[in-house]
C-alpha positions as a printed Julia matrix, in Angstrom:
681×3 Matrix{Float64}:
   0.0    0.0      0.0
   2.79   2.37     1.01
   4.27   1.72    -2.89
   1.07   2.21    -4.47
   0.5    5.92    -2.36
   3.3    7.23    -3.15
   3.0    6.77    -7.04
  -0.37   8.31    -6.78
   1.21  11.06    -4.84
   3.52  12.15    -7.16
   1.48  14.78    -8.63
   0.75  16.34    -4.85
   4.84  16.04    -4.04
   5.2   18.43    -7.22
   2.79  21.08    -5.64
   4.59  20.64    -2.82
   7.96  22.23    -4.42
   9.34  18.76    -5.67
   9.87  18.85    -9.42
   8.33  16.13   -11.29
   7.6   15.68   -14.97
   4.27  13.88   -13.96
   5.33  10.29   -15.88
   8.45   8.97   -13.8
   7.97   8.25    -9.95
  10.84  10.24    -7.79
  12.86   7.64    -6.43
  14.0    9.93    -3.45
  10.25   9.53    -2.37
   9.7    6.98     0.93
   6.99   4.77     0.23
   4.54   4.67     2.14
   1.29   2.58     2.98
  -2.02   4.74     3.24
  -5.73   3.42     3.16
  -7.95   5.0      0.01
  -9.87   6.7      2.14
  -6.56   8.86     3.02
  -5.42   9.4     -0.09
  -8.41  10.86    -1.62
  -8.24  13.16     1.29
  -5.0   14.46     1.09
  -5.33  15.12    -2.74
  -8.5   17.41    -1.81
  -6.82  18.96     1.41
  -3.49  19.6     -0.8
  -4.85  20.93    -3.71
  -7.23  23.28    -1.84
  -3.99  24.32     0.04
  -2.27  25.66    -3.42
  -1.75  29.14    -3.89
  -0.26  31.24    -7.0
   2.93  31.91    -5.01
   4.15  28.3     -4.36
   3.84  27.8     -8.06
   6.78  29.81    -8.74
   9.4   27.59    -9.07
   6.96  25.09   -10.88
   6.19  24.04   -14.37
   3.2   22.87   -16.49
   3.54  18.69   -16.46
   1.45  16.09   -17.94
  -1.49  15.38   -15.98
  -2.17  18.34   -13.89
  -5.79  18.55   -12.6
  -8.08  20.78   -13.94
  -6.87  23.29   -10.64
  -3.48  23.42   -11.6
  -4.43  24.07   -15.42
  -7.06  27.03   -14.43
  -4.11  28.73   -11.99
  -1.63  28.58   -14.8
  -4.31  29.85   -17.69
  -4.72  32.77   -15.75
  -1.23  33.83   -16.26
  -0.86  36.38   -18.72
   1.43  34.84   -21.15
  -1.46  32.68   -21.95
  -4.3   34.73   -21.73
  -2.57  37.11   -24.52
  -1.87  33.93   -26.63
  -5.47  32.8    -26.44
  -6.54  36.72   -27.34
  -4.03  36.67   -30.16
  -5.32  33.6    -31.21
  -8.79  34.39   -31.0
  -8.89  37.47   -32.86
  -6.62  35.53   -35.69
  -9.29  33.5    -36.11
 -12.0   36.05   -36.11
  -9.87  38.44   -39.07
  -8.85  35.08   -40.9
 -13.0   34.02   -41.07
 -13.61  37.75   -41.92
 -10.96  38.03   -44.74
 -12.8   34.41   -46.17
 -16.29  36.27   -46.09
 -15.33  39.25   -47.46
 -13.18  37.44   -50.78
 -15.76  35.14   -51.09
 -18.51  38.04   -51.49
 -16.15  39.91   -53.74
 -15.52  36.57   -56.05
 -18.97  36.04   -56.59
 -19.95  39.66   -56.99
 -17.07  39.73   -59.65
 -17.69  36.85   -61.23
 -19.2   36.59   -64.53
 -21.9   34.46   -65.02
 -21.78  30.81   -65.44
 -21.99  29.98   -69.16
 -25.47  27.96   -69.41
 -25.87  24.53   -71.13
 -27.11  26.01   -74.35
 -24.15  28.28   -74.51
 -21.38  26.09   -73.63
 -21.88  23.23   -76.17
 -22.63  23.56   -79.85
 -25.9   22.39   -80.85
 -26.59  19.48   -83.43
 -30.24  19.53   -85.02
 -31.48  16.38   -86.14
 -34.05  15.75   -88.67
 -35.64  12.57   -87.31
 -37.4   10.82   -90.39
 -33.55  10.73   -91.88
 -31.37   9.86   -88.7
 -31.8    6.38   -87.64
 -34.5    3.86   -88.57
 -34.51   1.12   -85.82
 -37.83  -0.91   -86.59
 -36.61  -1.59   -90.66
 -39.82   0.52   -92.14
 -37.63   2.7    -93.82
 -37.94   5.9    -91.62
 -36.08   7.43   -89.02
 -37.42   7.57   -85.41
 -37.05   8.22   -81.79
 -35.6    4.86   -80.69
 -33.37   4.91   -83.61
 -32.23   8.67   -82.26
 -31.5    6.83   -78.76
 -29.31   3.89   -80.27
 -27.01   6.98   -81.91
 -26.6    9.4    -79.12
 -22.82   7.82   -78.67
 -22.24   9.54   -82.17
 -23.22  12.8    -81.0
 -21.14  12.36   -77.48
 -18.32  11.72   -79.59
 -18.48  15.36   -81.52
 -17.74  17.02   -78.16
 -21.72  17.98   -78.46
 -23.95  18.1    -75.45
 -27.33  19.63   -76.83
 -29.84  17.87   -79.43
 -32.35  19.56   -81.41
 -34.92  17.27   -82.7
 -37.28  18.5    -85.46
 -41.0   18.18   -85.48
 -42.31  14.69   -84.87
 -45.73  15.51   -83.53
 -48.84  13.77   -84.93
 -49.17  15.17   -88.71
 -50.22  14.53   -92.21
 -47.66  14.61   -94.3
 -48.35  18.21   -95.88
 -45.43  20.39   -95.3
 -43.33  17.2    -93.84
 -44.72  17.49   -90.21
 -45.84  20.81   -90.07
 -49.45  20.45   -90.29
 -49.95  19.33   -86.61
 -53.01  17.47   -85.88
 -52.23  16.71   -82.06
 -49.61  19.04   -80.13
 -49.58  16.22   -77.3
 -49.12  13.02   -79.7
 -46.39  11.46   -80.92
 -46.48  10.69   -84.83
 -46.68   6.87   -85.55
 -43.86   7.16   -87.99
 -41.48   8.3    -84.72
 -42.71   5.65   -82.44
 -44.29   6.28   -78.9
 -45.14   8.71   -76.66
 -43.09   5.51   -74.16
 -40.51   5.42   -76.66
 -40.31   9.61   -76.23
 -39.76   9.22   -72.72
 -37.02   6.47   -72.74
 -35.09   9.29   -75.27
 -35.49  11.69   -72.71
 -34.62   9.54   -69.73
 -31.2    8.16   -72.27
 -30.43  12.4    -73.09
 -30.41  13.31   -69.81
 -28.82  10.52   -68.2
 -25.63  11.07   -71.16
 -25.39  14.39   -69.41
 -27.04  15.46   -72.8
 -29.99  18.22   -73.29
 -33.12  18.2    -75.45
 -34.64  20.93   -77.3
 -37.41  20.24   -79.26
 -39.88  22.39   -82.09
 -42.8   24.44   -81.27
 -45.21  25.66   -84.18
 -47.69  27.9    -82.25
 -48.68  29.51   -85.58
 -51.03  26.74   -87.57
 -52.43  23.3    -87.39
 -54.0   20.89   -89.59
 -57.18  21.69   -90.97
 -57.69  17.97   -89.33
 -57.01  19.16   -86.19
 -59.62  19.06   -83.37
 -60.01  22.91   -82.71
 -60.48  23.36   -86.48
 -63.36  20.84   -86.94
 -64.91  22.28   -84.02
 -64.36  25.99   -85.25
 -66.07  25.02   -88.7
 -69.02  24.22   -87.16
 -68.85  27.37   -84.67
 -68.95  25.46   -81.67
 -68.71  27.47   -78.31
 -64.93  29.1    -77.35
 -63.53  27.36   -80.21
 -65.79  29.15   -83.07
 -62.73  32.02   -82.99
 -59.69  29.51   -82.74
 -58.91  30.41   -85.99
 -59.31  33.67   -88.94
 -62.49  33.41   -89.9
 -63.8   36.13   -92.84
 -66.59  36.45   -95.27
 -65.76  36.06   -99.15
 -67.61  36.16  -101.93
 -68.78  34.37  -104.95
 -69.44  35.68  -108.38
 -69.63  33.05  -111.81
 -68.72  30.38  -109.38
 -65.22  31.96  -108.23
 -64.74  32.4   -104.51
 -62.96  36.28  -104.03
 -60.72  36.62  -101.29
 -61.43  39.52   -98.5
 -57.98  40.39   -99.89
 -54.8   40.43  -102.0
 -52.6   38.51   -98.99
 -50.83  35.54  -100.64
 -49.51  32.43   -99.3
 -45.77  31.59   -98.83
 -46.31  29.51  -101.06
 -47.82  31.24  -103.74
 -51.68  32.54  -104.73
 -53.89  33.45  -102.25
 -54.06  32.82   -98.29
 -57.51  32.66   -98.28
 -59.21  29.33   -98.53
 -63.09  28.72   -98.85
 -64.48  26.3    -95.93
 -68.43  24.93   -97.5
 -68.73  23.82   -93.53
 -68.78  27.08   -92.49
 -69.08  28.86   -95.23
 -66.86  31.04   -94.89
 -63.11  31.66   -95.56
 -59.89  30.96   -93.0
 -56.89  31.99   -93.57
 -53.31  29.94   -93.9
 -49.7   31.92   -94.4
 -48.77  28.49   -95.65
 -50.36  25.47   -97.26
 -54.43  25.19   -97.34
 -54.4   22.28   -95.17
 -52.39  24.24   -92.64
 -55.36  26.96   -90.77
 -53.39  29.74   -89.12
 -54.58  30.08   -85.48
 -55.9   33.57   -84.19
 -53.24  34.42   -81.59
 -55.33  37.46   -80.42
 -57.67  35.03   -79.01
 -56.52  34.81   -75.67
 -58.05  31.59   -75.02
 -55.97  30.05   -77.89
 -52.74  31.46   -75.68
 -53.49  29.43   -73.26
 -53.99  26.43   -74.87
 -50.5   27.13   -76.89
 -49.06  27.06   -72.94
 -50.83  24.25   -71.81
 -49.34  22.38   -74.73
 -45.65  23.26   -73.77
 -45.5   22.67   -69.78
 -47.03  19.6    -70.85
 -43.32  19.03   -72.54
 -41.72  21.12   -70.46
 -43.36  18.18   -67.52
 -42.04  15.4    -69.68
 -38.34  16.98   -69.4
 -38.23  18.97   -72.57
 -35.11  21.59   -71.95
 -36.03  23.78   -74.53
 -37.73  24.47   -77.82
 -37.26  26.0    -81.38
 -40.58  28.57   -81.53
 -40.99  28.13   -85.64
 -42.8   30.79   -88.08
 -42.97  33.17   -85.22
 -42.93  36.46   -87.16
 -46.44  35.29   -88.52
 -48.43  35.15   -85.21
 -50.04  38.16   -86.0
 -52.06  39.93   -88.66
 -53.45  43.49   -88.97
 -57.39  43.12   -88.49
 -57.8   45.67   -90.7
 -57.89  43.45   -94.25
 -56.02  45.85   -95.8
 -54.34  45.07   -99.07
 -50.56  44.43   -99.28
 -48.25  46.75  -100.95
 -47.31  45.57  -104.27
 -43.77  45.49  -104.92
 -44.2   46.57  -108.64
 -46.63  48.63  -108.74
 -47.04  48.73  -112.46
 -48.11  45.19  -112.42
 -51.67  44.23  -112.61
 -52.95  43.13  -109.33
 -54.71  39.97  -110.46
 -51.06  38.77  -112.06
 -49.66  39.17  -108.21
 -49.36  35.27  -107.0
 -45.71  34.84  -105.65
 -45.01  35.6   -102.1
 -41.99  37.88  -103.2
 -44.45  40.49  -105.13
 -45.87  41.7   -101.89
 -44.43  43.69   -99.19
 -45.49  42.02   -96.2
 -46.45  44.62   -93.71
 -50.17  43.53   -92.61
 -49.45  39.8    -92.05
 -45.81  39.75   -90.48
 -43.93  41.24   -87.73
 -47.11  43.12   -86.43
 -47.76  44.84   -82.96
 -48.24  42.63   -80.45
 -46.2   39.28   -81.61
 -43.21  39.99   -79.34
 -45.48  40.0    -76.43
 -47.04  36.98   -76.99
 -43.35  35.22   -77.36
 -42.4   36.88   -74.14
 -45.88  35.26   -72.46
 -43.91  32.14   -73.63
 -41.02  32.96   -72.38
 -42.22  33.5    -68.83
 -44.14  30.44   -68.97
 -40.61  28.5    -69.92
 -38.88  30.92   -66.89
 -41.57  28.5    -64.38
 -39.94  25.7    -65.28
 -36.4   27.2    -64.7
 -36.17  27.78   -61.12
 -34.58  24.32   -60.42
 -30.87  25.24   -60.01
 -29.76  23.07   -63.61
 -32.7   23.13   -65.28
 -32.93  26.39   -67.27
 -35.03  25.89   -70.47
 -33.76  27.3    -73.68
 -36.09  29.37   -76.46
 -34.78  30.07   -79.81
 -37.23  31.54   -82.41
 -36.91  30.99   -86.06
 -37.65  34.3    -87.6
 -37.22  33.24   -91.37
 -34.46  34.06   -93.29
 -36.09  36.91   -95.06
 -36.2   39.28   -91.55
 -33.65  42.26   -91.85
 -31.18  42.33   -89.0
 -32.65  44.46   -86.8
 -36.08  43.23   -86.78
 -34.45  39.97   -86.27
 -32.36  41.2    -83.03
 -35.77  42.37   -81.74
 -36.53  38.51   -80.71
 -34.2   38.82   -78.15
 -36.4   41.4    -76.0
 -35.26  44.16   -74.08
 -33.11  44.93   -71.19
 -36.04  44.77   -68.94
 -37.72  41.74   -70.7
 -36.41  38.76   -71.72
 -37.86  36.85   -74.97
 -35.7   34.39   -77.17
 -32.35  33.4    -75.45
 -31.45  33.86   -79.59
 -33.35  34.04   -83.04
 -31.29  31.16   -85.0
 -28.99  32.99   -87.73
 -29.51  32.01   -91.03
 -27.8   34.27   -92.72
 -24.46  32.25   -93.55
 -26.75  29.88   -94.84
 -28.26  32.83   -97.79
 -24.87  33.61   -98.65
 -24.97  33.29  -102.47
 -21.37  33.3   -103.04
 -18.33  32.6   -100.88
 -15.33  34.97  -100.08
 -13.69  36.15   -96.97
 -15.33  39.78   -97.47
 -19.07  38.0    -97.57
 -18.08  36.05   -94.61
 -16.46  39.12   -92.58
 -20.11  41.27   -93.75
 -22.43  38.47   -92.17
 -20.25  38.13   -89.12
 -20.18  41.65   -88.04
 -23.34  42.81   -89.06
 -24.89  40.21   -86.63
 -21.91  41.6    -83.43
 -22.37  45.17   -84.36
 -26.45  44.81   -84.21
 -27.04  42.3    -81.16
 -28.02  43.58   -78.29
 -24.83  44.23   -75.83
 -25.02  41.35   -73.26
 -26.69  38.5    -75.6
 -25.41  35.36   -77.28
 -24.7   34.63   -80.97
 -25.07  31.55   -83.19
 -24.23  30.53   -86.07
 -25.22  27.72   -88.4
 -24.67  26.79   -92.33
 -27.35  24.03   -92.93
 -30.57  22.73   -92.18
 -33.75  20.79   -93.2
 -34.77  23.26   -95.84
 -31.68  24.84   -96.75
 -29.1   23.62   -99.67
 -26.37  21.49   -97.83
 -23.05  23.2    -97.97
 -21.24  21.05  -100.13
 -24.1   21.33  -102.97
 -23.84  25.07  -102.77
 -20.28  25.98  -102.92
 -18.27  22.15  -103.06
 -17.06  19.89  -100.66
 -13.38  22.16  -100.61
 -14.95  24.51   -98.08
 -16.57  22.09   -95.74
 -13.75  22.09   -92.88
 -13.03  25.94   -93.2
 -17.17  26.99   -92.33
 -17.04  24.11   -89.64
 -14.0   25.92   -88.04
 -15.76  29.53   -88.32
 -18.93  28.19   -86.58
 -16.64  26.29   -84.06
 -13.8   29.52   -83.42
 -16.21  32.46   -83.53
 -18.01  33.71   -80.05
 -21.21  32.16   -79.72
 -23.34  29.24   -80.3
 -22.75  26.88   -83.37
 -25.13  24.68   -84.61
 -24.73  21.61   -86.55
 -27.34  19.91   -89.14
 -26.98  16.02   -88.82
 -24.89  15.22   -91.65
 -21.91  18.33   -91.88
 -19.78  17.04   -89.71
 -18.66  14.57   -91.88
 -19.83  16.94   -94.97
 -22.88  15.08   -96.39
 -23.59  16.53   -99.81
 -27.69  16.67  -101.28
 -29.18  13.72  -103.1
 -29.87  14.53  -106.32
 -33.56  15.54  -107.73
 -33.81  12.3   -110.47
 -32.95  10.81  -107.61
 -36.61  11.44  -105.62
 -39.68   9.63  -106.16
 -42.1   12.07  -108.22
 -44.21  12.35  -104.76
 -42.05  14.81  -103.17
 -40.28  18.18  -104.06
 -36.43  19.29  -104.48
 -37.24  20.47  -100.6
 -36.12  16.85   -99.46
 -32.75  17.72  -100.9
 -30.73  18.19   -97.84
 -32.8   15.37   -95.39
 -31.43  12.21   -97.0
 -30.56   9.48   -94.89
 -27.86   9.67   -92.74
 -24.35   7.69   -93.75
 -23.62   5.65   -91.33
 -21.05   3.13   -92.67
 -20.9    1.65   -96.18
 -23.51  -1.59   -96.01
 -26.74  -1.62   -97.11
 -28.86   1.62   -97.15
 -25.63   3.5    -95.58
 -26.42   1.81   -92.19
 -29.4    3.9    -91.93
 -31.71   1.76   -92.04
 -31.82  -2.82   -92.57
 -35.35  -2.7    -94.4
 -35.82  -2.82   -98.05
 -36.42   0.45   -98.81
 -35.75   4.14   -97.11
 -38.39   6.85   -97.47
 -35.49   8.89   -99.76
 -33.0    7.26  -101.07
 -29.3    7.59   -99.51
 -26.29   9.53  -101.56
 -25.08   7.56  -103.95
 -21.4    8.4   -102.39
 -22.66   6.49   -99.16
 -19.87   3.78   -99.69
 -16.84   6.33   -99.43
 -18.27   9.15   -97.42
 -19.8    8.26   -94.04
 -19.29   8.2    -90.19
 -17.68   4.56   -89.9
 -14.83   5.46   -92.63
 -14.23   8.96   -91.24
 -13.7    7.64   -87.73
 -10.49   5.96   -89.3
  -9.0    8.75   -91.06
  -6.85  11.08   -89.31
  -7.27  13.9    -91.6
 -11.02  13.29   -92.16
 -13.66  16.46   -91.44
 -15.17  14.5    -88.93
 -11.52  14.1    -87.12
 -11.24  17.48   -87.54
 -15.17  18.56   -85.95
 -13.71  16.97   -83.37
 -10.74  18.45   -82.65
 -12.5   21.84   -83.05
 -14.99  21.26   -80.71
 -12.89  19.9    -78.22
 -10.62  23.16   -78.12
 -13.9   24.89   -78.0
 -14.9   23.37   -74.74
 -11.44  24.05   -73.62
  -9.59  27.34   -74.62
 -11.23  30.47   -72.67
 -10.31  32.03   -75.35
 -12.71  30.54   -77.65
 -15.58  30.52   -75.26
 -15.31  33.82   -73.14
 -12.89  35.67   -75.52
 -13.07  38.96   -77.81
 -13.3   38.93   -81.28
 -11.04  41.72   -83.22
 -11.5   41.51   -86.79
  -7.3   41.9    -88.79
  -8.02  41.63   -92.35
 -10.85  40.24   -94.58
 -10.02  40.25   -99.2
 -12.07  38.61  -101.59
  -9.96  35.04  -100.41
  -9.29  35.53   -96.89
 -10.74  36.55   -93.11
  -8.47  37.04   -90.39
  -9.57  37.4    -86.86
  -8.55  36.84   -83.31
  -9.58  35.62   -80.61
  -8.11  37.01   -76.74
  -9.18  37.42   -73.59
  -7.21  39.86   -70.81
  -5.27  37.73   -68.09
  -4.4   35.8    -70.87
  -0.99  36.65   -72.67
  -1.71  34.1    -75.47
  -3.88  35.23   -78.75
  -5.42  32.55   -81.33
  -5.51  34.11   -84.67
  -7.15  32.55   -87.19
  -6.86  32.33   -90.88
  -9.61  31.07   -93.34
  -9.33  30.86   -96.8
 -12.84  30.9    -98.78
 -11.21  31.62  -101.89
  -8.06  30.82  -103.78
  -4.71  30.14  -102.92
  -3.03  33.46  -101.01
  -0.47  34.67   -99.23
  -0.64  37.38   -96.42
   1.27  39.74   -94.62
   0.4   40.56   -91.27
   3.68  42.06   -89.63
   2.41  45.15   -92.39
  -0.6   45.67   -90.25
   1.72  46.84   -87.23
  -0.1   45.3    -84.89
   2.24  44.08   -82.61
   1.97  40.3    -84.11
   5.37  38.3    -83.13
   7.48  37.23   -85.76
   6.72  33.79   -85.98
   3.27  32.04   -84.82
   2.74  27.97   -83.58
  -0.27  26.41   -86.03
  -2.42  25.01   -82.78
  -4.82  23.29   -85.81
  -4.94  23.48   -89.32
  -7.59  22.28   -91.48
  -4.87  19.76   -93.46
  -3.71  18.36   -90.24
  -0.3   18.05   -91.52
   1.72  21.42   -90.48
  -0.04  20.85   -86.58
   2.83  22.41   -84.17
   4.7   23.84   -87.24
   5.62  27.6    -86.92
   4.67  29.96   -89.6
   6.25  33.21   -90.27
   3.67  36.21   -89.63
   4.92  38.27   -92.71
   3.97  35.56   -95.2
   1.0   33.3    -94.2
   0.06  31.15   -96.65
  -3.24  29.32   -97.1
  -4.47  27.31  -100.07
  -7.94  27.31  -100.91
 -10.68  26.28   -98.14
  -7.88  26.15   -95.65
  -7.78  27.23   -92.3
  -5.57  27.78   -89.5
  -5.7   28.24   -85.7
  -2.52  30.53   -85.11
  -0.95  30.4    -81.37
   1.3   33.41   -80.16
   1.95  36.14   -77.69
   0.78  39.44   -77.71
   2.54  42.5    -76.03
  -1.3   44.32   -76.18
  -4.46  42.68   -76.65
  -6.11  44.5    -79.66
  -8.88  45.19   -77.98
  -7.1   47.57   -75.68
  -6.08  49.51   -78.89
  -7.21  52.62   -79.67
  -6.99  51.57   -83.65
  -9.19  48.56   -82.7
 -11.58  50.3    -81.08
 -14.69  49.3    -83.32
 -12.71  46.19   -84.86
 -13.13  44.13   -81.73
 -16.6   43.06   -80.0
 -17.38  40.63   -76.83
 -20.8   38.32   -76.02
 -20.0   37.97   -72.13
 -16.98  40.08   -70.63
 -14.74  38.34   -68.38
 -11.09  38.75   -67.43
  -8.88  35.87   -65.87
  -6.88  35.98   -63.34
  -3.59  34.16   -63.41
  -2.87  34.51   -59.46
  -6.87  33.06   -58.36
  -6.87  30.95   -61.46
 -10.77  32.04   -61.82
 -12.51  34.5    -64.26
 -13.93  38.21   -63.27
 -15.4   40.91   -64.46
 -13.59  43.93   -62.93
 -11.05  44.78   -66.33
């Protein structure tokens, strides 16, 4: 007992002015032999004895209780250390509040889904067939979305597939909330959806708010005049003399003679901007609103991210009835039955329209609140709008409407040269809005391909000024491997040169281009299928499709590309130069594309500050990759282009000569130090 006392005294023999380091027993301590009782005692009685003076001469040790501890806390030395510390750790959590505010107020904002990625349209009669009846469809769509992973793309546009007749190719909607047999399910809709979205992909989708089929519901019912649906469409009186019905007016179709159309039902006459069979709905009906945004949250529900508003600019006519303006006005009116001999003013563009798309828009804004889930509009404005009523679809500063109106005009480009290019370019920076997004596209379903318009020599060079200019590009299935048109003997004598460009896609070179294993396709596939399709590009190094890739890869990555500004160097009959550079960043990609003939030029003699000698990040030809080129004498051969790398001692855009040569979407600055973009140039 006496052993076993005095190791548990050693603590109270260090009070006591011993010196112990409180884990080896003194051996100059006597054991002794004490009851528990004892001990407990004496540890109270001696450490109620201790006072601050005895503690002099001793020092902190392991295992002091919690009375020792509080006497020597109280010291100064450690109360200032514990202030110090405290008030270190109240600045430090300050400082982190205060930079974290000041990142996120100088941040720019997040580039959204439908910004970030190009966009790849697909027409979906022509993409896939997977049940062998010859046409393309939704589960065929699903079976491919690898391909469009591959391209570096992330958002699919499908074309109409709703339940139509076959006037105007799915256009003449009969039910907004069906699925068209020919495309499958509304099942087989959502398993596409479900597939997009769990690829990390997105899903935008058209909208044709303007018409229906004349076999639509709403129209049967509004022939025979029954209740709210009797003014669901343009209803007018006509007349009849020697058997010929005469039109309230002189308004013509799009496509040709008059937009009036005699109903014996109701005996009266609706009118239809497009074919007979297609009614055009009376937007100012209020009730027919509604119903248009009942149809898309019932998409929106199904996980629809977006949607392509079609025909929009004819949403609205002038109640008046007022004849057109002829364009020749020496011409006898009853010889006026094109489209193109009217001026347009009473049944396009009219007061009111752009309210009624932003009604849509804030109906699309409900179904954007979930953090990742903002849904897209686009409006197709035709490609006959001027520019500025065309930058009117993007709404105000106050009021949102289209997050862009698709830009067709690349795609009207009659001819091809750098200056035509350079024109098209800047006319759409110079007139958009400041704060909005571009796009750019060269195909779609009713437009020429690009290879049937100007040859298959300028295919890469468009796909890198879609890919390397600020802004959205879109792709039309087919032109990233540059499909060409079919050719009109070609098409069965049931359809029109319209079908041109929506030939089956070229998959690989067995039967029907991979497209499709039945006996027959719906249009018959190029007959260059066998050397020009997805499987054979995939192989060749130097390919277009090798190269789509490459381009939209360096899109996704290169701030410069995606955030940059764009300062326009030189633009000739053959060539456009143009840069691309962003401050915090001391590198500068120029580019080079040739749309014309073989040239050579000189851009030391612009005395821009250009470096003697520039790195080719990616060329067109693949072969001179990583090759410098020497800036006085940059040579291109026709439908070439390069992706110049190089310093710059000052950005362009901070020149006073470049002033109105250089333009920005979204302005952002990086930081080198932080590593993160901001806004405060």
């Amino acid at each position: 007992m006496a052993k076993d006392r005095s190791k548990k005294d050693s603590v109270r023999m260090s009070i006591k002015g011993h010196t112990n380091n409180g884990f080896v027993q003194n051996e100059a301590v006597t054991e002794r032999q004490i009851d528990g009782s004892n001990q407990v005692d004496s540890l109270k009685t001696r450490t109620i004895d201790i006072h601050p003076q005895e503690l002099d001469p001793i020092k902190p040790y392991a295992g002091m209780p919690k009375e020792v501890l509080l006497l020597y806390s109280s010291q100064a030395r450690y109360r200032v250390t514990r202030e110090i510390l405290f008030w270190l750790i109240v600045v430090s959590v300050l400082v982190l509040i205060s930079s974290t505010i000041a990142i996120i107020a100088l941040s720019p904002k997040c580039l959204d889904w439908w910004q970030a990625s190009p966009i790849y349209q697909i027409y979906p009669r022509s993409f896939k067939d997977s049940n062998q009846d010859g046409n393309g469809d939704l589960k065929g769509i699903q079976e491919k979305l690898d391909h469009i992973i591959n391209l570096n793309v992330k958002n699919v546009w499908i074309t109409s597939f709703y339940k139509s007749s076959i006037k105007d190719f799915r256009y003449a909607v009969e039910d907004f909330q069906e699925i068209d047999p020919i495309f499958g399910t509304m099942r087989e809709f959502e398993n596409l959806v479900t597939a997009i979205h769990d690829k990390g992909l997105r899903l935008i989708m058209d909208f044709i708010p303007n018409h229906t089929s004349d076999k639509h519901s709403w129209f049967q019912l509004s022939r025979n005049r029954t209740g709210k649906y009797t003014d669901y469409y343009i209803w007018h009186n006509c007349t009849h003399v020697d058997g010929m019905t005469i039109p309230p007016n002189n308004w013509l179709s799009v496509y040709g003679n008059s937009s009036w159309q005699y109903d014996e039902v109701r005996n009266q006459c609706y009118f239809h901007q497009f074919l007979k069979e297609q009614p055009d709905l009376n937007l100012r009906n209020t009730d027919v609103q509604e119903e248009i945004k009942e149809i898309m949250q019932f998409w929106l529900g199904k996980g629809v991210d977006g949607f392509s508003f079609d025909a929009v600019k004819f949403l609205l006519e002038a109640t008046h009835l007022r004849d057109e303006p002829q364009v020749d006005k020496t011409q006898n009116p009853d010889m006026v039955t094109n489209y193109s001999e009217l001026y347009h003013d009473y049944t396009t563009t009219q007061v009111g329209m752009h309210d009624i798309l932003r009604s849509f828009r804030q109906t699309m804004d409900q179904y954007s609140r979930e953090p990742g889930r903002y849904r897209f509009m686009g409006t197709e404005a035709s490609n006959q709008e001027g520019i500025e009523e065309t930058m009117m679809y993007y709404g105000t500063s106050f009021i949102q409407e289209a997050n862009f109106p698709f830009n067709f005009y690349l795609t009207e480009m009659t001819t091809l040269s750098g200056t035509e290019v350079f024109e098209v370019v800047a006319s759409w920076m110079k007139n958009m809005p400041e704060g909005n997004w571009p796009n750019w596209m060269i195909g779609g379903p009713d437009i020429t391909r690009l290879t049937s318009r100007f040859g298959k020599d300028y295919v890469n060079v468009m796909n890198m000024l879609i890919l390397t200019l600020p802004g959205t590009p879109i792709t039309y299935y087919g032109e990233e491997i540059g499909m060409e048109d079919i050719l009109a003997a070609n098409l069965n004598e049931n359809y029109d040169t319209t079908l041109l460009s929506k030939s089956p896609m070229q998959w690989d070179n067995s039967s029907n281009a991979g497209f499709s294993e039945g006996n027959q396709t719906w249009l018959p596939t190029n007959t260059n299928y066998q050397v020009l399709n997805v499987d054979v590009q995939k192989n060749q190094d130097t390919s277009p499709l090798k190269l789509y890739q490459e381009l939209s890869s360096l899109r996704l990555n290169e701030l410069l590309l995606s955030r940059g500004w764009l300062c326009y160097i030189w633009h000739d009959a053959n060539i456009l130069v143009y840069t691309r550079e962003l401050d915090g960043l001391d590198r500068v990609f120029t580019i080079v594309l040739n749309f014309g003939e073989t040239t050579e030029v000189n851009l030391q003699a612009l005395s821009i500050g250009l470096p003697a000698k520039a790195s080719i990040k990616l060329s067109t030809t693949f072969t001179n990759r990583g090759e410098t080129v020497a800036t006085n004498a940059v040579r291109t051969e026709k439908g070439e282009g390069l992706i110049l790398e190089h310093r710059l001692t000052k950005l362009l855009h901070r020149q006073e000569a470049f002033k109105d040569k250089c333009l920005v979407s979204n302005k952002a600055c990086y930081s080198r130090f932080l590593n993160i973009l901001h806004s405060s140039c």
